[in-house]
FIROPA-427491 format. One record per residue (C-alpha): x, y, z. Coordinates in steps of 0.02 Angstrom, whole numbers, padded with zeros to 5 digits, always signed. Example, Ala and Ser with C-alpha at 12.3 -4.5 7.8 and 13.67 -1.06 7.14 Angstrom:
<sites>
+00615-00225+00390 +00684-00053+00357 
</sites>
This chain:
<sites>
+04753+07319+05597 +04619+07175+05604 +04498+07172+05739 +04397+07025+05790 +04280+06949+05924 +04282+06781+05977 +04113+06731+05901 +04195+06783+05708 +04358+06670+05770 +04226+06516+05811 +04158+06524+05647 +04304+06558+05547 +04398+06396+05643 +04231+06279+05576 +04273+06361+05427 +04464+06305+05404 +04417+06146+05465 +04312+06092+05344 +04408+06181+05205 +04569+06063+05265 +04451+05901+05281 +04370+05952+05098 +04573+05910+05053 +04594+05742+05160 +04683+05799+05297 +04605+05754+05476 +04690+05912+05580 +04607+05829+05728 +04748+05886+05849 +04727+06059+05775 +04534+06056+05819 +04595+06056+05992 +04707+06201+05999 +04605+06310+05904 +04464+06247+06048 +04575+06334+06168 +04632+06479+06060 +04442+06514+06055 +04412+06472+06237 +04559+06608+06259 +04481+06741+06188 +04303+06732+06271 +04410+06704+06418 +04478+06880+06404 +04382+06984+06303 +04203+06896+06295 +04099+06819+06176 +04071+06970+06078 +04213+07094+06143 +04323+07180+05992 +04507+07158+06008 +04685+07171+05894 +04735+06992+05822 +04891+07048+05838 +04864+07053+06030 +04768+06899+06050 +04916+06801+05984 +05054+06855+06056 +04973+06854+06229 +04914+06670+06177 +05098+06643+06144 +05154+06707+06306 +05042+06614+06421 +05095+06496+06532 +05255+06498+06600 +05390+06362+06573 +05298+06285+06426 +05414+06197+06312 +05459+06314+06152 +05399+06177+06050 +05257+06164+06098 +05224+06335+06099 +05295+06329+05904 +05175+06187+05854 +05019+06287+05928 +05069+06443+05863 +05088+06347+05700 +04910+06298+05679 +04845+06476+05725 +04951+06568+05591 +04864+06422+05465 +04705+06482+05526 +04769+06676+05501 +04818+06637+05326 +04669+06553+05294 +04590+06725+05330 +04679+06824+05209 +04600+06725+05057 +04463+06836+05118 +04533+06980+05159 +04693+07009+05107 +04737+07156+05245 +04714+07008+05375 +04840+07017+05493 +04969+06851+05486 +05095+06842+05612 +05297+06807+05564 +05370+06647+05612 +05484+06749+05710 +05347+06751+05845 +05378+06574+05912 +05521+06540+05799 +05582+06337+05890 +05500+06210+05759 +05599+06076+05825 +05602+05973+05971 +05794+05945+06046 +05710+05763+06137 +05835+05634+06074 +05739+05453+06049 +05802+05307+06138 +05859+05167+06008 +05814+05004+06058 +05989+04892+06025 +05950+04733+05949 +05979+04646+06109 +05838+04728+06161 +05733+04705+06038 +05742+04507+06052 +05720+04509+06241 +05564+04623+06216 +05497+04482+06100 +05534+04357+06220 +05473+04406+06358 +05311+04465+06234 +05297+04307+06203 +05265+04250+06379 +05118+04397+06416 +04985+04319+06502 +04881+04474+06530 +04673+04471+06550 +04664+04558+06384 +04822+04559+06302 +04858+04371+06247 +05045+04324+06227 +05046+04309+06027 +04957+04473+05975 +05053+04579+06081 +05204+04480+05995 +05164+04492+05829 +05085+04684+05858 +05289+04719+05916 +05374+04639+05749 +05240+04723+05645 +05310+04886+05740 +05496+04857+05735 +05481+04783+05574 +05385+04892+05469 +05420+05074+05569 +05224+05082+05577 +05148+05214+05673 +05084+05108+05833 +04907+05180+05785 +04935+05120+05604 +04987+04954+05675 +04842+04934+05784 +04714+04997+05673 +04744+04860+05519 +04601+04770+05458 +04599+04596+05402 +04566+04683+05225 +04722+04795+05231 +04834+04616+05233 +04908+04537+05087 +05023+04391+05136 +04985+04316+04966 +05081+04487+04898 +05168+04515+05058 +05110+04701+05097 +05002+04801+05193 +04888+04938+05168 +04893+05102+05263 +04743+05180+05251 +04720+05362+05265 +04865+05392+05424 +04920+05578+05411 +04814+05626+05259 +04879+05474+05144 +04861+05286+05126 +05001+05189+05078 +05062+05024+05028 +05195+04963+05148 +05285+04794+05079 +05362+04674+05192 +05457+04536+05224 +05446+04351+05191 +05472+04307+05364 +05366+04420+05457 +05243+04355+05317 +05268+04188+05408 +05239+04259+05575 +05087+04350+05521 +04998+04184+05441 +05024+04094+05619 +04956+04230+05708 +04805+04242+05591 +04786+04049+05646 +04773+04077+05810 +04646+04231+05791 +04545+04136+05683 +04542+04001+05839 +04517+04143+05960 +04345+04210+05862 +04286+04046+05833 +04299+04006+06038 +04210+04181+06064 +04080+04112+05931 +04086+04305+05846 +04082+04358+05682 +04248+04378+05616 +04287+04571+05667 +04363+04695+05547 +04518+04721+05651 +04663+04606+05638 +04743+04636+05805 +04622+04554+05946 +04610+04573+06119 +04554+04402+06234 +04370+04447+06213 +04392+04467+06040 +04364+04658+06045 +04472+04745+05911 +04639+04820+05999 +04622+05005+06048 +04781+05111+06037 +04794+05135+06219 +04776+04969+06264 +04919+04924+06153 +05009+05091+06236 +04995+05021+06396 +05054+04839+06370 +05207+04891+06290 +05245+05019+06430 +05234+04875+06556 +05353+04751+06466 +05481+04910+06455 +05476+04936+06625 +05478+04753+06655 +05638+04735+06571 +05718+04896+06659 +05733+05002+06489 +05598+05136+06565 +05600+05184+06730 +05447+05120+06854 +05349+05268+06833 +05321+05424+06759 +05320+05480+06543 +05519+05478+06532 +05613+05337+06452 +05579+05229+06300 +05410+05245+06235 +05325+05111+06106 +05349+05256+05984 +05530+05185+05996 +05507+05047+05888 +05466+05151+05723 +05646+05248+05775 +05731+05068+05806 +05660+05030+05628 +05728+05178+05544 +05894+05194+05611 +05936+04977+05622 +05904+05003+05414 +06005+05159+05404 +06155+05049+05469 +06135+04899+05378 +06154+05008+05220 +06292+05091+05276 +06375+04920+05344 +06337+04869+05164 +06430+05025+05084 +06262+05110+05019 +06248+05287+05001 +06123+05339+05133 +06058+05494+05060 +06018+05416+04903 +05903+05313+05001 +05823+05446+05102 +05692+05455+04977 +05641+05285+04978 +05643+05262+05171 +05554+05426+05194 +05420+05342+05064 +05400+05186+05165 +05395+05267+05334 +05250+05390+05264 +05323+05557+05280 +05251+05692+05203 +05427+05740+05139 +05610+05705+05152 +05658+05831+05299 +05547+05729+05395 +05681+05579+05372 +05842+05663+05406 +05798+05659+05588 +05858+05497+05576 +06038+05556+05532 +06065+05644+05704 +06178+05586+05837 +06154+05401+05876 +06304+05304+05916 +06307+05175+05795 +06287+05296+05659 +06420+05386+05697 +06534+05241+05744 +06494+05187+05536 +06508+05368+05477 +06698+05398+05557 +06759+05235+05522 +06691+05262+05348 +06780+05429+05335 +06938+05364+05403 +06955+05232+05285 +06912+05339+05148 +07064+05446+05215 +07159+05291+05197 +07121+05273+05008 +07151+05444+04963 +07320+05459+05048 +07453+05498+04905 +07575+05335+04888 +07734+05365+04950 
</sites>
């Protein structure tokens, strides 16, 4: 039995915190829930009221009605972390099972932009006229995306120092815990140099200092990952591919999917073993591991369409000659 007040579970939160930071990882999304797991307990029992962890989390579990299991699994998630950070301590602390909020993943399928799509999205990129967003960052900001699989907060965080066209990479720094080197293409190479030009022309006419950031907006203000949100939700809605309003439909998220799957088929139109290459994509995407990549294996059309014609010609081969 462990008994606690919500003044120990304060302090013990600040505690894992800093104990996760000390190890590079940011846990900034887990700040918030243990926030409200906190919040939660004054709520109920006080500031100083003693109470079974036990019960605190399973009624934290339970609240709310209709909240998506997976969302309920990723919260639950970062409160057991905080339980087992506990038991260094003490090592009676109570730890809930996983059976508690068992779901870990999500069922949402991800919309695959078709490379139709994709080019139309650049086109009509390349048209923007917005009061912030200018016409050739937000077109070079979407081939950095579909090219690359970036994060879009990777993508619109990059410094001029994180960009080597001379080598042809860039540098990811610190995104998920980890920096990375993410090497690219000789054409988007191009594409970056004449956007460069033009930024370079844009800073000068501003008469600023050359910011740190290399995707600008109008005033010369470094792109904020909202901003960039935003304008890419407009041009999808623009082109009928999400709906006028509301969260559902493609999301600029879409583009690091679009990324990963377009690759998985072109090595399986070449005849490459796709597993075998797990490793590397999951590696260039920035995954902490591989199970992270195999998401990319599920159910999408074209994948399949390349995975049963595969099959059936392998059928073919290994039918006994008459």
């Amino acid at each position: 039995m462990t008994i606690i007040t919500a003044d120990q579970l304060a302090c013990e939160a600040k505690e894992f915190l800093r104990f996760k930071r000390a190890m590079g990882i940011p846990y900034w999304r887990a700040e918030f829930v243990l926030d409200e797991f906190v919040r939660f307990v004054r709520r109920h029992w006080g500031d100083h009221g003693k109470v079974m962890l036990d019960e605190v989390i399973a009624r934290w579990c339970a609240r709310g009605a209709g909240r998506k299991a997976v969302t309920v699994a990723n919260e639950f998630g970062v409160v057991r972390q905080l339980c087992l950070y506990r038991r260094r301590r003490d090592p009676s602390s109570y730890v809930p099972e996983h059976a508690l909020a068992p779901v870990k993943e999500s069922i949402f399928l991800p919309y695959i932009f078709s490379h139709d799509e994709v080019r139309k999205i650049l086109a009509i990129a390349g048209s923007h006229d917005g009061r912030f967003i200018w016409a050739s960052m937000l077109r070079t900001l979407i081939l950095v995306l579909y090219c690359t699989g970036l994060r879009l907060g990777e993508a619109a965080r990059l410094c001029v120092a994180d960009i080597d066209l001379g080598c042809g990479t860039l540098t990811i720094q610190r995104s998920k815990g980890r920096s990375r080197i993410v090497p690219i293409r000789a054409d988007l190479v191009a594409e970056l140099r004449g956007y460069a030009v033009e930024r370079g022309r844009l800073v000068r006419e501003r008469r600023q200092a050359n910011p740190a950031r290399f995707f600008l907006r109008l005033d010369a203000s470094p792109l904020t990952v909202p901003s960039a949100s935003n304008a890419i939700r407009r041009l999808l809605r623009q082109l009928g591919i999400k709906p006028p309003d509301g969260r559902i439909g493609a999301r600029p998220y879409e583009f690091r999917h679009a990324f990963a799957v377009h690759r998985l088929a072109a090595w399986a139109n070449d005849g490459v073993d796709i597993h075998a290459k797990l490793p590397s994509l999951s590696a260039y995407l920035g995954h902490q591991n591989i199970i992270g990549t195999e998401v990319y294996l599920k159910a999408t059309p074209q994948l399949l369409e390349l995975a049963s014609s595969r099959f059936e010609q392998h059928l073919r081969n290994a039918r006994p000659r008459q």
